[in-house]
KOLBAVEX-767056 format. One record per residue (C-alpha): x, y, z; residue number from 1; chain. Coordinates in steps of 0.2 Angstrom, whole numbers, plus 2048, in hexadecimal, padded with zeros to 3 digits. Each point is the difference from the previous one (the first is absolute). Layout:
<torros>
  east  north   up  num  chaine
     X      Y    Z  NUM       A
...
</torros>
This chain:
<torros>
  east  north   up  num  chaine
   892    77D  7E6    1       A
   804    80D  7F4    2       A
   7F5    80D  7F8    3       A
   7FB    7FE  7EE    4       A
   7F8    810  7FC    5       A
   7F6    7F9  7F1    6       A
   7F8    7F5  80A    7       A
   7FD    80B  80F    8       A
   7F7    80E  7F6    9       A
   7F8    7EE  7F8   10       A
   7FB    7FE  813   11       A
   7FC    812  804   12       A
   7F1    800  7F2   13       A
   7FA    7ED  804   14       A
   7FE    806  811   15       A
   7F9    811  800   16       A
   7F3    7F9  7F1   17       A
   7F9    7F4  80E   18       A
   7FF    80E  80C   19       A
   7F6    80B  7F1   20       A
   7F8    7EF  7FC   21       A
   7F9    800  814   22       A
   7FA    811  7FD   23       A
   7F6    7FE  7F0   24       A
   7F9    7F1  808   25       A
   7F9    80D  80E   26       A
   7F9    80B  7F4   27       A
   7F7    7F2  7F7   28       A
   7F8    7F7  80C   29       A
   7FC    80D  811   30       A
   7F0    805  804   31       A
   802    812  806   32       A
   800    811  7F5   33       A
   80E    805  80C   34       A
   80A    7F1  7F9   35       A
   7FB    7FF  7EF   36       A
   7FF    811  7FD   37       A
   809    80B  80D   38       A
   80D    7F1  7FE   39       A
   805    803  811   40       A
   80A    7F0  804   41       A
   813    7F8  7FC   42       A
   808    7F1  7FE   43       A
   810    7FB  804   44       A
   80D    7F2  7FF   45       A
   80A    7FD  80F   46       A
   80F    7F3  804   47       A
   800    7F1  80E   48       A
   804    80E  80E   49       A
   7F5    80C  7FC   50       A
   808    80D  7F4   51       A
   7F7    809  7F4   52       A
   808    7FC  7EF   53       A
   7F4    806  7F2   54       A
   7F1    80C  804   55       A
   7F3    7FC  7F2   56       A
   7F5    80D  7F8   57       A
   7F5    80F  808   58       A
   805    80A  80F   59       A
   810    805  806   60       A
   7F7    807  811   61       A
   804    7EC  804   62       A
   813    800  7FD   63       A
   804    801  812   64       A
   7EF    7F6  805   65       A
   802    7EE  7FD   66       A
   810    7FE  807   67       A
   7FA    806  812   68       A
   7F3    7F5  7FE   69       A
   80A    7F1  7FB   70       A
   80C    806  80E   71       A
   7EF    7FB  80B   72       A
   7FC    7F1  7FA   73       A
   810    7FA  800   74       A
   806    805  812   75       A
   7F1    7F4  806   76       A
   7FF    7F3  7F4   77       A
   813    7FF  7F6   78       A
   802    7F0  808   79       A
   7F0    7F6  7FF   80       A
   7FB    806  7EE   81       A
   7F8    7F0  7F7   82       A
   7F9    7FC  7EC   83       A
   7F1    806  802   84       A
   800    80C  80B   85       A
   7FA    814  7FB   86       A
   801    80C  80D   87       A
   7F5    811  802   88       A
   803    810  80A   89       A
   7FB    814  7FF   90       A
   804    804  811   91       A
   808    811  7FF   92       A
   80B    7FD  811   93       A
   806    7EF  7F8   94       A
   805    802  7F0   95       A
   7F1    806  7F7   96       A
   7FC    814  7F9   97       A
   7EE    803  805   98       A
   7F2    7F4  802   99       A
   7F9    7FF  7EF  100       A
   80E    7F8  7FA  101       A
   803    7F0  801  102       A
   811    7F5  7FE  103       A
   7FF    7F0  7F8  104       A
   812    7F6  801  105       A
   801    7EE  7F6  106       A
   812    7F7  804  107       A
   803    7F5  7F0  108       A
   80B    7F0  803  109       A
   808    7F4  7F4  110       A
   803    7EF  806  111       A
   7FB    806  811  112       A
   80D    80D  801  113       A
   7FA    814  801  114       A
   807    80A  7F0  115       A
   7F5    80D  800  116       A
   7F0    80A  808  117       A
   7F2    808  7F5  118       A
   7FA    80F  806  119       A
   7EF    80B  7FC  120       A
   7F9    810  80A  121       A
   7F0    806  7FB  122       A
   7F4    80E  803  123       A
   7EE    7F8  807  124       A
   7F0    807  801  125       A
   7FA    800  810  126       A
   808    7FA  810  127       A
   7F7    804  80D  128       A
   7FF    80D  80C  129       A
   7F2    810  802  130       A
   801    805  7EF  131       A
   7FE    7F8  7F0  132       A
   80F    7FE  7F4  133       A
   80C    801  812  134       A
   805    80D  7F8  135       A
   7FE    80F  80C  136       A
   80D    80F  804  137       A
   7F6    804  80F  138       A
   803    7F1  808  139       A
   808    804  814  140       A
   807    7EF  802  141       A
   805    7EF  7F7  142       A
   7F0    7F6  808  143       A
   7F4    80A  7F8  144       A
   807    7FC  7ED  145       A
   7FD    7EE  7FD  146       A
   804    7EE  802  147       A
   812    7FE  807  148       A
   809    7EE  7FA  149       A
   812    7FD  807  150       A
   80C    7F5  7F7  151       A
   7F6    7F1  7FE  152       A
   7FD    7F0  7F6  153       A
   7F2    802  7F3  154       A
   801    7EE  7FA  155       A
   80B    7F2  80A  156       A
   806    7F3  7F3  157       A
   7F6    806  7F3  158       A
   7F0    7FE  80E  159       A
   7F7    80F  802  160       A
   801    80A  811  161       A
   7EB    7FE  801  162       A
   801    80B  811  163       A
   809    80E  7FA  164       A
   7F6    7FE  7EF  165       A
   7F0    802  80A  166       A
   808    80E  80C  167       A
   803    80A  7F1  168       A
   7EF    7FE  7F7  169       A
   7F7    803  810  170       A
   809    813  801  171       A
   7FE    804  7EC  172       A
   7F3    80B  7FC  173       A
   802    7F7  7EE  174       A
   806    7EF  804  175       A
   7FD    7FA  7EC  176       A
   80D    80F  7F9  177       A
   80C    7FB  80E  178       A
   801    7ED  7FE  179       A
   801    804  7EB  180       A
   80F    80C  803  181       A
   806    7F4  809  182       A
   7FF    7F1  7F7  183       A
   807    80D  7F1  184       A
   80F    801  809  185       A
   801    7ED  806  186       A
   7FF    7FE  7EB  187       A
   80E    80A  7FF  188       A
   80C    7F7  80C  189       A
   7FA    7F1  7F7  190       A
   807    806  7EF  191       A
   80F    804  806  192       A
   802    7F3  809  193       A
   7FC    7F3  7F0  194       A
   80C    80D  7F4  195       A
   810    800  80D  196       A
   801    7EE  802  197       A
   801    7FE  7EF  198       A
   810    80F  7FF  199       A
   807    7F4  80F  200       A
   7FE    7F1  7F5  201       A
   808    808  7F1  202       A
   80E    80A  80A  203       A
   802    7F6  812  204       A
   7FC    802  811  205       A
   813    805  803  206       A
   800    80C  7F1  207       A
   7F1    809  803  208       A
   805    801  813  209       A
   811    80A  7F9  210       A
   7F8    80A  7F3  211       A
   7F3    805  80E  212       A
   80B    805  80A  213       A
   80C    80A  7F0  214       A
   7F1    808  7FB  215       A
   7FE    809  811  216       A
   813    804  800  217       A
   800    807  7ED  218       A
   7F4    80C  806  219       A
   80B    806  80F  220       A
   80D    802  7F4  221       A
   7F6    80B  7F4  222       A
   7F7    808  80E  223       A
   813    806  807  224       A
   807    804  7EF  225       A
   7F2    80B  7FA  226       A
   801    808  813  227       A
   812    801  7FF  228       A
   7FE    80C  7F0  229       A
   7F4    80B  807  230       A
   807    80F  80E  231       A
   803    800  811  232       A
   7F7    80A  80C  233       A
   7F0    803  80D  234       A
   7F2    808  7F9  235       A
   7EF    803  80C  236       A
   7EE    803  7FE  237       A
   7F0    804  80A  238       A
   7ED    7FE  7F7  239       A
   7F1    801  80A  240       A
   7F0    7F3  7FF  241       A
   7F3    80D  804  242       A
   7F6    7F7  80E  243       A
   7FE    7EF  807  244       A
   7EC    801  7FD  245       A
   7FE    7FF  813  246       A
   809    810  807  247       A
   7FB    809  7F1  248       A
   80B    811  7FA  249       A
   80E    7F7  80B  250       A
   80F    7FF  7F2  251       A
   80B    7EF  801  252       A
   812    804  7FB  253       A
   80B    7F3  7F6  254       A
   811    802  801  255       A
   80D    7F5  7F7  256       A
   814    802  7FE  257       A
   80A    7F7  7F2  258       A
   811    7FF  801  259       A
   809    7F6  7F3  260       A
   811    7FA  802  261       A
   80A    7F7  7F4  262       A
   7F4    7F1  7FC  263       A
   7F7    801  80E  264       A
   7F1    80C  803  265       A
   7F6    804  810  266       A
   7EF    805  801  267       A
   7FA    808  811  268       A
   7EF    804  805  269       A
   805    806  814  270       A
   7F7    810  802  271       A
   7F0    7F9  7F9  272       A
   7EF    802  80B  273       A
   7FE    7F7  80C  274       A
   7F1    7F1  7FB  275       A
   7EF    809  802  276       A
   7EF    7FA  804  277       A
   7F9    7FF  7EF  278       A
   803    7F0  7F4  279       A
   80C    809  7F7  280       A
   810    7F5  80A  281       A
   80D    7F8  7F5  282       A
   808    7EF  803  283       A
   813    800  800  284       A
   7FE    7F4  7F0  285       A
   7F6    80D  7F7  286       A
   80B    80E  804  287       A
   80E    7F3  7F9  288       A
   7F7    7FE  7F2  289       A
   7FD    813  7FC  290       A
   815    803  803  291       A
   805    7F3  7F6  292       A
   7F5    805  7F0  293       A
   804    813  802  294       A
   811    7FB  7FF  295       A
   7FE    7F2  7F2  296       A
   7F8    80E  7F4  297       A
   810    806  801  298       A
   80A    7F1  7FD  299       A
   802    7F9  7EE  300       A
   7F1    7F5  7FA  301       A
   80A    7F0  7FD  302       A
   802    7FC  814  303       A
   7F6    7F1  807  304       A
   7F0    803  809  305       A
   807    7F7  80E  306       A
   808    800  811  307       A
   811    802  7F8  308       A
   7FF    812  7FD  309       A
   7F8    802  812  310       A
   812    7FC  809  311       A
   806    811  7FA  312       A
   7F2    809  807  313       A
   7FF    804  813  314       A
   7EE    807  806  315       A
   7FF    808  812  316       A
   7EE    800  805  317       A
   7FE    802  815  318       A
   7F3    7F8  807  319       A
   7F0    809  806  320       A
   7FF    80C  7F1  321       A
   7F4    801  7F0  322       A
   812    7F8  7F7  323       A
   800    7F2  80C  324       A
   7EE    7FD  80B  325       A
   801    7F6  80E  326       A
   7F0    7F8  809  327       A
   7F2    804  802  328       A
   804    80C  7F4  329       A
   7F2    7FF  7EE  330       A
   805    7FE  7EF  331       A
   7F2    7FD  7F6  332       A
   805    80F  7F5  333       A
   811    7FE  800  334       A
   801    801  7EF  335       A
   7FE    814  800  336       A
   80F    801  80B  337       A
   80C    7F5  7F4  338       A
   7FB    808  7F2  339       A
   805    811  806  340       A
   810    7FB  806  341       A
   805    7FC  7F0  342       A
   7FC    811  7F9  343       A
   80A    807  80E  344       A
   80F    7F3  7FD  345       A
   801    809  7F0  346       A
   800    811  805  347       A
   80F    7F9  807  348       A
   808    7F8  7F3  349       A
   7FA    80C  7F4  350       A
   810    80C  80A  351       A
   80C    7F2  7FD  352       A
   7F9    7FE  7EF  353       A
   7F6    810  7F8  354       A
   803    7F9  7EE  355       A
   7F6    7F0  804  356       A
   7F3    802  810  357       A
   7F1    808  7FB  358       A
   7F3    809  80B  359       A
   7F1    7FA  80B  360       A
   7F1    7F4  7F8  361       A
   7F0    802  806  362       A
   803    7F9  812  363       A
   7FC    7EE  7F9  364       A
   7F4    7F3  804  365       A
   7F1    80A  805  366       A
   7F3    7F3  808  367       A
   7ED    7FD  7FF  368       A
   7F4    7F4  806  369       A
   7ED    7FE  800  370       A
   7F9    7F3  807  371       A
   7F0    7F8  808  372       A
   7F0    7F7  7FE  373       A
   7F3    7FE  7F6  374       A
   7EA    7FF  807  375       A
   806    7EC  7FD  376       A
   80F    802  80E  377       A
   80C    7FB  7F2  378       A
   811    808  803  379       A
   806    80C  7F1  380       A
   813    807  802  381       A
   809    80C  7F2  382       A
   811    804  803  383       A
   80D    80C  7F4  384       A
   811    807  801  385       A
   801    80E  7F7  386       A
   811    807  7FA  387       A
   801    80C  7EF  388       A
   80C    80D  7FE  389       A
   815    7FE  801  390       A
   809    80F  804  391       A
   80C    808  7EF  392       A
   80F    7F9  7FD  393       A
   812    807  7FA  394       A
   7FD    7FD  7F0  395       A
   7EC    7FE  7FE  396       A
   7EE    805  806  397       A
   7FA    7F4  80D  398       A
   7F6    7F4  7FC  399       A
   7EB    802  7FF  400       A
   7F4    7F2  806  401       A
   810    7F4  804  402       A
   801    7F7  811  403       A
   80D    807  80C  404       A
   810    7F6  7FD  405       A
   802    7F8  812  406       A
   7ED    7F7  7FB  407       A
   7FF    7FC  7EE  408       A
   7EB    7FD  801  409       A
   7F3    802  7F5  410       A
   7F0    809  801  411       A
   7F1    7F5  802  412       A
   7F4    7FF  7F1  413       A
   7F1    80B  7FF  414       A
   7F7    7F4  7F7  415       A
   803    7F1  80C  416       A
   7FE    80B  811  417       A
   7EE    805  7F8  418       A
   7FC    7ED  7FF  419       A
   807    7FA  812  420       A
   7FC    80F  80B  421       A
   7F0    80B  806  422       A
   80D    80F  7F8  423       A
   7FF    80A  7EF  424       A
   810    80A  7FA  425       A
   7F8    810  7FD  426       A
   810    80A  7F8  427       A
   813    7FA  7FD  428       A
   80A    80C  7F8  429       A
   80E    809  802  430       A
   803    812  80C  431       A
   807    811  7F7  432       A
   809    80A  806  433       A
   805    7F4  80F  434       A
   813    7FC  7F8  435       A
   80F    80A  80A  436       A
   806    80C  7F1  437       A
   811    7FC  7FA  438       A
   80D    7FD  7F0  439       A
   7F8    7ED  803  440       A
   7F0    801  809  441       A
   7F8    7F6  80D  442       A
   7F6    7F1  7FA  443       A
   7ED    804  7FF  444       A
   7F4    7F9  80D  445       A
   7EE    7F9  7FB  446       A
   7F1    802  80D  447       A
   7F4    7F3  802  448       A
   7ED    800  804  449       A
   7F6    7F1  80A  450       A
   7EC    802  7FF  451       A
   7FC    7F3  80E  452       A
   7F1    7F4  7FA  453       A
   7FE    7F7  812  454       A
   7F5    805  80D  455       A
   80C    803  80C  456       A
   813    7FD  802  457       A
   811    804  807  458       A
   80C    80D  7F6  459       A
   812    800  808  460       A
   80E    80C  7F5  461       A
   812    7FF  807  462       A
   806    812  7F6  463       A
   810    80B  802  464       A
   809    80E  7F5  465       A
   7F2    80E  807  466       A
   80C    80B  80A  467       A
   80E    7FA  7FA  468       A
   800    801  7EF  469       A
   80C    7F6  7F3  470       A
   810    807  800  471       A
   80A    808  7F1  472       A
   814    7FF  7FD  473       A
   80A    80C  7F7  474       A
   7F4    80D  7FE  475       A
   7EF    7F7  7FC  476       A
   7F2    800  807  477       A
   7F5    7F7  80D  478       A
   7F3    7F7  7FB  479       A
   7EF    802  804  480       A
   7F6    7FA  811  481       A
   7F5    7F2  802  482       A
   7EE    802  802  483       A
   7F2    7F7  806  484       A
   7EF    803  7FD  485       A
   7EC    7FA  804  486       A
   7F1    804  7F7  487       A
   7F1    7FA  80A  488       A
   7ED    80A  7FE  489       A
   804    80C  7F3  490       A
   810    807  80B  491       A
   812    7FD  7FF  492       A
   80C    7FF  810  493       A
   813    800  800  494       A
   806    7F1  809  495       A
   810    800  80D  496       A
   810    7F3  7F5  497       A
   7FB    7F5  80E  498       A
   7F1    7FA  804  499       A
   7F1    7F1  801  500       A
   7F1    805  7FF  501       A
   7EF    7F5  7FB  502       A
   7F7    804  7F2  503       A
   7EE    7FF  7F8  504       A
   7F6    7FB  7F0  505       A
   807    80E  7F3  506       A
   80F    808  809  507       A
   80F    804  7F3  508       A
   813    801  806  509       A
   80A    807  7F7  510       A
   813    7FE  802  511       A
   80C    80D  7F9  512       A
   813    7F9  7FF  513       A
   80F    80D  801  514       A
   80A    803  7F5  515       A
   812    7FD  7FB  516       A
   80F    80F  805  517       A
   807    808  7F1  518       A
   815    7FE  7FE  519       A
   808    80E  7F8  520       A
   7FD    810  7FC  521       A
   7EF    804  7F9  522       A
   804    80D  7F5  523       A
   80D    7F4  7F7  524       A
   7F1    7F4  7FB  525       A
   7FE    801  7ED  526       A
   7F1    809  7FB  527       A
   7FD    7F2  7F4  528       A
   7FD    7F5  80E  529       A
   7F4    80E  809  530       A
   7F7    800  7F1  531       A
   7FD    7EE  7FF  532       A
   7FA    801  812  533       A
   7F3    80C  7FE  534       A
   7F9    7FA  7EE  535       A
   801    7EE  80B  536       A
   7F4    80A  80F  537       A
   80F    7FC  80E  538       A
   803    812  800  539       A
   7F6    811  7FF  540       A
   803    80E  7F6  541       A
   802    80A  80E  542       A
   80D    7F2  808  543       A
   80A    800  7F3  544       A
   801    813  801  545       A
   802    801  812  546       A
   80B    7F0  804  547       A
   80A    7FF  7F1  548       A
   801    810  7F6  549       A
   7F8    7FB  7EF  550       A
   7F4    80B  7F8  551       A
   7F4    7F4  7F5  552       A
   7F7    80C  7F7  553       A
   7EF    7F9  7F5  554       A
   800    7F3  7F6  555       A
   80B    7F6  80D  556       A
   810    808  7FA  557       A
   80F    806  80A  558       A
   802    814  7FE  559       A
   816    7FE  7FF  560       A
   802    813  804  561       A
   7F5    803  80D  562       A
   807    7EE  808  563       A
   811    805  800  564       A
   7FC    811  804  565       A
   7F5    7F9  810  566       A
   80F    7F4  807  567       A
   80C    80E  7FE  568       A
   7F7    80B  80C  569       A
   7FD    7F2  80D  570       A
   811    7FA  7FE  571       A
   805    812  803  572       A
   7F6    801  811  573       A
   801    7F0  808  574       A
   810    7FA  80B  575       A
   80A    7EF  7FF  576       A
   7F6    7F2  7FE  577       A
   7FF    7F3  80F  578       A
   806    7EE  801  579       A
   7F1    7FB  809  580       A
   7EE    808  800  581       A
   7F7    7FF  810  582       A
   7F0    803  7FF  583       A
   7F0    801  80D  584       A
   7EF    802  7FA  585       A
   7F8    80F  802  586       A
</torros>
């Protein structure tokens, strides 16, 4: 059958549009904050064997997620799939990332034959396990953190599963939010299960099968092409996680190696810590998943969020490190680990690349959960993934307020929150003087304050960047450490980046982000642009004088002469600039 590439990039959109159609229909009809919200969850559209075609909207920290999963499902149930049939999973050890979430794979058939497989991952609430949300980084093993479900049949022939359904709810602290996330993403697979039979009955079930299969190969061929123009080489890096919450002050290194030849690229993380006791373990699918965005922000736009462009990239994870945990090894905040390993993948290809990579975000995806009970024994669970601040980029300031690129979520609604939870936001706004200096800054961080309205309740915070603070390139920078805070009775206590603690009627936490590295010199930034900063409150007077050289004198103007002498002297007494800044907090 030959290619006709009208009608594949025809293909290409009908196909990806049910994929952001699934999505949408999350978003629509979920239960959870953390879904609606956070939007943490994908969708995806995957052929008769298994392959990820088109990833749908939301987070590129599941690009390497769902085809492990689908992997599982399909190693024990290829052959016996039926119409009807949806199958569930969140085992870590079997195709799933951490417990919370949960896998839900719907094969489509036409006229009895398997075409396709709908596919949604989403982010629940609660799980199980010792601490609400199932959620903690200070977990010691995988059997305290929730309800663990193997491949299995959720519905047999479109007949519910009604003992796993009731295994489930009876291990839910919020079985109502579950069972409505749930059925959100059943609704989903249903929708694209009703929009690609009618694509197979406009194109056939031959055609789609080959355009399927095209699609996957068009984006290998982009994937090589765009890695053929780039240069040959190895580049390394090391970054630190500060702590695994459980041997605290105990630094976690991550190391990862790239080499890149012709059009093919290696992504190596031997020399990583071994796994640790604390949840902070990465599956090998989420470590997948963090190599193959690094490398896709580096990679033309127009390539295919699909498995096509994984072909061309080889990740080396050994088993029993934080890259690669093995049994009984605890994930719940796993997330923490992936997110940092992409920042450290781009100190790597920010060697290979220094015009394109630009320096460390805020650590991404900083967790909190509160949860508990109220005098009636009614369960209450708040849950919040927290991500503000990019690093600065080659050719701009890093973003302020925006998700870290490898999640793509949304901060919860203040308003709503107040309605459904025993919690009060206090204070949202952003940090100053928390960006890493530099001709781009460091995107600005916001803190966030909880007054707890509950008698009594659990406060679990997976934190990082405290010690090892947001790295700049080429001369900027670090950005500023993350801080955690309690005000209980009158007196205010620092908190450790880890931690779970219990909390009382009145208590306020308070989480401080960190801030995005600086990239380039900082004496090269327009004064213009200090300016604006400082009449915006993102940076002091004295900042601007101390970090960048401007002199704003009163009446928020910038003193020229006194600026340009200023930056001559420093320039005159300081020595060549780093590629890297590595900074420990004090």
């Amino acid at each position: 059958m030959q290619t006709d590439p009208i009608e594949l990039e025809l293909f290409r959109n009908a196909l990806f549009s049910i994929a952001d159609e699934m999505a949408l229909t999350v978003h629509r009809t979920t239960y959870s904050a953390v879904l609606k919200d956070n939007m943490d969850y994908s969708t995806a559209f995957c052929d008769a064997e298994g392959r990820l075609v088109a990833q749908g909207l939301t987070l590129p920290s599941h690009l390497g997620s769902i085809p492990e999963a689908l992997g599982a499902v399909m190693r024990r149930y290829g052959t016996t799939m039926a119409e009807g049939d949806i199958f569930v999973l969140n085992d870590p050890f079997e195709g799933g990332m951490h417990l919370p979430d949960i896998f839900l794979f719907q094969p489509i058939f036409v006229d009895g034959e398997r075409v396709a497989i709908a596919a949604t991952i989403c982010h629940h609430t609660d799980v199980g396990g010792r601490v609400p949300g199932s959620n903690a980084s200070d977990s010691t093993e995988i059997y305290q953190e929730g309800l663990r479900i193997p491949p299995l049949r959720l519905y047999t022939r479109g007949e519910p599963n009604e003992t796993l359904h009731a295994l489930i709810e009876k291990n839910v602290r919020v079985p109502v939010k579950v069972f409505g996330d749930l059925r959100a993403q059943l609704a989903a697979c249903t929708i694209a299960e009703r929009q690609f039979k009618a694509l197979v009955a406009r194109t056939g079930v031959e055609k789609t099968r080959f355009y399927m299969n095209e699609l996957l190969d068009y984006a290998e061929r982009l994937a090589r092409a765009a890695l053929r123009d780039l240069p040959d080489g190895e580049w390394s890096f090391e970054d630190h996680i500060d702590d695994d919450g459980v041997e605290v002050g105990k630094p976690i290194p991550l190391r990862v190696r790239v080499e890149k030849r012709g059009d093919r690229m290696l992504v190596d993380w031997t020399g990583t810590s071994p796994q640790v006791k604390g949840a902070i373990n990465n599956t090998l699918s989420f470590t997948r998943s963090a190599s193959y965005c690094g490398v896709k922000s580096i990679l033309p736009a127009n390539i295919p969020n699909n498995e096509g462009y994984f072909r061309v990239i080889e990740v080396v994870a050994p088993p029993g490190t934080v890259a690669h945990g093995v049994l009984p090894a605890a994930c719940a905040a796993r997330g923490l680990t992936g997110f940092r390993m992409v920042d450290c993948l781009f100190g790597a290809l920010a060697q290979m690349l220094p015009d394109r990579v630009g320096a460390a975000g805020d650590g991404g995806n900083i967790g909190v959960s509160i949860g508990g009970y109220t005098p009636d024994r009614q369960p209450f669970i708040y849950v919040d993934f927290t991500c503000c601040a990019w690093g600065g980029r080659p050719f701009a300031d890093g973003c302020d307020g925006n998700s870290h690129m490898f999640a793509n979520m949304a901060s919860p609604s203040i308003e709503v929150t107040e309605t459904e939870q025993p919690i009060q936001i206090t204070r949202y706004e952003f940090l100053p003087d928390t960006m890493g200096p530099g001709q781009y800054r460091g995107g600005a961080p916001f803190c966030r304050e909880y007054r707890f309205l509950e008698q009594e309740g659990v406060l679990q915070v997976r934190a990082d960047r405290r010690a090892f603070l947001p790295f700049g390139l080429q001369g900027g920078g670090a950005g500023a450490p993350s801080m955690n805070w309690l005000e209980r009775d009158g007196k205010t206590e620092k908190l450790p980046s880890k931690f779970c603690i219990t909390l009382k009627y009145g208590d306020v936490f308070r989480l401080d982000v960190p801030g995005g590295g600086g990239w380039g010199d900082p004496l090269a930034r327009e004064p213009a642009s200090v300016l604006r900063d400082a009449r915006n409150g993102l940076v002091s007077v004295e900042a601007a004088r101390r970090d960048y050289g401007v002199v704003i004198a009163p009446g928020w103007q910038v003193d020229v002469a006194a600026t340009e002498a200023l930056r001559a002297e420093r320039r005159a007494g300081r020595g060549p600039l780093p590629a890297v800044t590595r900074e420990r907090a004090a």
